[in-house]
N, C-alpha and C positions, 0 to 999 in steps of 0.2 A: 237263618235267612228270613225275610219277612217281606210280606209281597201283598196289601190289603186292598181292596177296592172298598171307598168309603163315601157312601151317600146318606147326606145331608141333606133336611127339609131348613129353611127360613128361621132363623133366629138356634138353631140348635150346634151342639160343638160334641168333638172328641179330643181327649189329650192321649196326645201317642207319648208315650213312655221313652227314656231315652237308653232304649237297654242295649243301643248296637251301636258300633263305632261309626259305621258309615250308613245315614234315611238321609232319602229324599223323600218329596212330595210335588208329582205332576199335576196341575190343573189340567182336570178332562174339563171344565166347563169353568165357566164366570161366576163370580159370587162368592169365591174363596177367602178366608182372611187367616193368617198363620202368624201367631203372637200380636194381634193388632194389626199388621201390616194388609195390605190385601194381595191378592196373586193374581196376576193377569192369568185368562187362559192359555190354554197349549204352554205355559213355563213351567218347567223344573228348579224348586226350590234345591238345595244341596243345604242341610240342619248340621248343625255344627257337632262333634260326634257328644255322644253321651246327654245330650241335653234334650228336657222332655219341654213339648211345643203343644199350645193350645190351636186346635183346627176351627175354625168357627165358619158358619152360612151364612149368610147376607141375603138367602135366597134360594133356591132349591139348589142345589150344586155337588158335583161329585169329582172323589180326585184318588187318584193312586200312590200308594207309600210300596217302596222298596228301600230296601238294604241288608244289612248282614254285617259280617265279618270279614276283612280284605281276603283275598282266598292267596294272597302270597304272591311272589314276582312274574309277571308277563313278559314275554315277550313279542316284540311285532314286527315282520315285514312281510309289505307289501299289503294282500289279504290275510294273512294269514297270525297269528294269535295264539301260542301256546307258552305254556311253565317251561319248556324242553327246548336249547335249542336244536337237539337234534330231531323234533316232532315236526319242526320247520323245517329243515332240508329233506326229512320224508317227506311231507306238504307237496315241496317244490317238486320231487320226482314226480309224486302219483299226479301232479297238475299237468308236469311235461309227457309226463305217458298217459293222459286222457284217462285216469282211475276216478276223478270225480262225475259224481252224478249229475247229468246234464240240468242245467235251471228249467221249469217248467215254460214252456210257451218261450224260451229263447234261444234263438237260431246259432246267433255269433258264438265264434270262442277265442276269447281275450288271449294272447299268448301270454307267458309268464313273460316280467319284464326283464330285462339288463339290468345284471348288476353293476353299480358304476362304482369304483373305488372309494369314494365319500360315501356309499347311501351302507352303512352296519346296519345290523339287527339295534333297533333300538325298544330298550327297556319300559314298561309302560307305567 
């Protein structure tokens, strides 16, 4: 896994390495350029896997690289997010018996929804 926060002064660069299958690169700020191109702020670049990318400033500017290794098949419904599908139907009970810990500073509590015939655990 690789998770870098990277600040740049005004005309200076890094080249990130392409040693993981799956980097990106979020602009925290403006003045980004990533192989020539430039990055608008607040975007998420998605590098294509294996290949090593030049970062360069334009101006004082900083930005975040993550990725890794895929961790292998997801599953997803509703809120809920595991490799198991049976870590999702615990999910669903300990939701329906109030086992989650309340969200700070919020009152409401979402029911679990309906399942309708069409909506399957879908694969992520």
């Amino acid at each position: 896994m690789i998770y870098l926060d990277v600040q740049l002064t005004a005309g200076r660069e890094f080249t990130l390495p392409g040693h993981y299958s799956e980097q990106a690169v979020y602009s925290v700020t403006e003045g980004l350029v990533i192989d020539g191109v430039p990055l608008e702020q607040h975007r998420l670049a998605v590098l294509h896997s294996g290949t090593e990318v030049n970062i360069s400033a334009s101006g004082k500017a900083r930005c975040i690289v993550i990725g890794g290794e895929p961790v292998g098949e997801r599953h997803k419904w509703w809120n809920f997010v595991s490799s198991r599908h049976s870590r999702i139907e615990e999910a669903k009970l300990d939701w329906r018996e109030g086992r989650f810990a309340q969200v700070p500073q919020e009152t409401e509590f979402i029911p679990l929804p309906e399942e309708p015939p069409s909506q399957a655990e879908q694969p992520l």
